[in-house]
C-alpha positions as CSV (number, residue, x, y, z in Angstrom):
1,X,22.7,56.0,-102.9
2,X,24.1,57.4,-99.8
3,X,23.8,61.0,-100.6
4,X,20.7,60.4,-102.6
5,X,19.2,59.4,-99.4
6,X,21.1,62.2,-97.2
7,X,19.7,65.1,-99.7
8,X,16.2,63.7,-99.8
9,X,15.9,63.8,-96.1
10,X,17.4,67.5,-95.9
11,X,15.0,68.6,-98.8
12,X,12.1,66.6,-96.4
13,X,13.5,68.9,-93.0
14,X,13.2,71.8,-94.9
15,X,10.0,71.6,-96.5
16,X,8.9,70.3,-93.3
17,X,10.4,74.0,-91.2
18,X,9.0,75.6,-94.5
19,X,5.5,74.5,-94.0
20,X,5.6,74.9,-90.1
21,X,7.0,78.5,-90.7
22,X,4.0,79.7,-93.2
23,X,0.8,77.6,-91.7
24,X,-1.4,78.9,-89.3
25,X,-3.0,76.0,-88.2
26,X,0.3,74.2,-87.8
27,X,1.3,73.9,-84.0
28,X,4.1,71.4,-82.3
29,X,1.2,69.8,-81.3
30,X,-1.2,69.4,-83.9
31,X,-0.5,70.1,-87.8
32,X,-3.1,70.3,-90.5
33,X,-3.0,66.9,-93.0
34,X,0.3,68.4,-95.2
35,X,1.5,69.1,-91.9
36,X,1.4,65.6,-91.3
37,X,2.4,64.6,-94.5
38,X,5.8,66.5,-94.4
39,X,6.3,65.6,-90.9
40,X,6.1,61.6,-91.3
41,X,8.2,61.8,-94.5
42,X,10.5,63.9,-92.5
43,X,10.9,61.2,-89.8
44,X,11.1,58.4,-92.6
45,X,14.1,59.9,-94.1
46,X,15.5,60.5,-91.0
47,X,15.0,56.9,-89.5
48,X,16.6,55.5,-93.1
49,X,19.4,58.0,-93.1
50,X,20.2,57.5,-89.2
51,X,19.8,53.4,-89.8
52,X,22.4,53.4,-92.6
53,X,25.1,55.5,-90.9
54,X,24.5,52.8,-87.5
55,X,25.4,50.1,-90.2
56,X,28.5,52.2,-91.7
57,X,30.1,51.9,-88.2
């Protein structure tokens, strides 16, 4: 489950550095709606994956 998690959330960054690369609407502070898509499902992941390593400790 662990690394299920831990490759889903690296698959989410780099879509996420993969859209903001190629879109040219995209900026730090605004994104288009898949902008903001991959960016919440980015910071998801990254909330699940950085909860369960607090717990491992």
């Amino acid at each position: 489950m662990a690394d299920d998690l831990y490759a889903r959330y690296m698959k989410a960054a780099a879509a996420n550095r993969a859209h903001g690369a190629t879109c040219s609407w995209c900026s730090p502070g605004a994104r288009c709606e898949t902008g903001q898509h991959l960016a919440a499902e980015f910071a998801r992941l990254q909330d699940a994956y950085l909860k369960q390593q607090k717990k491992k400790r």
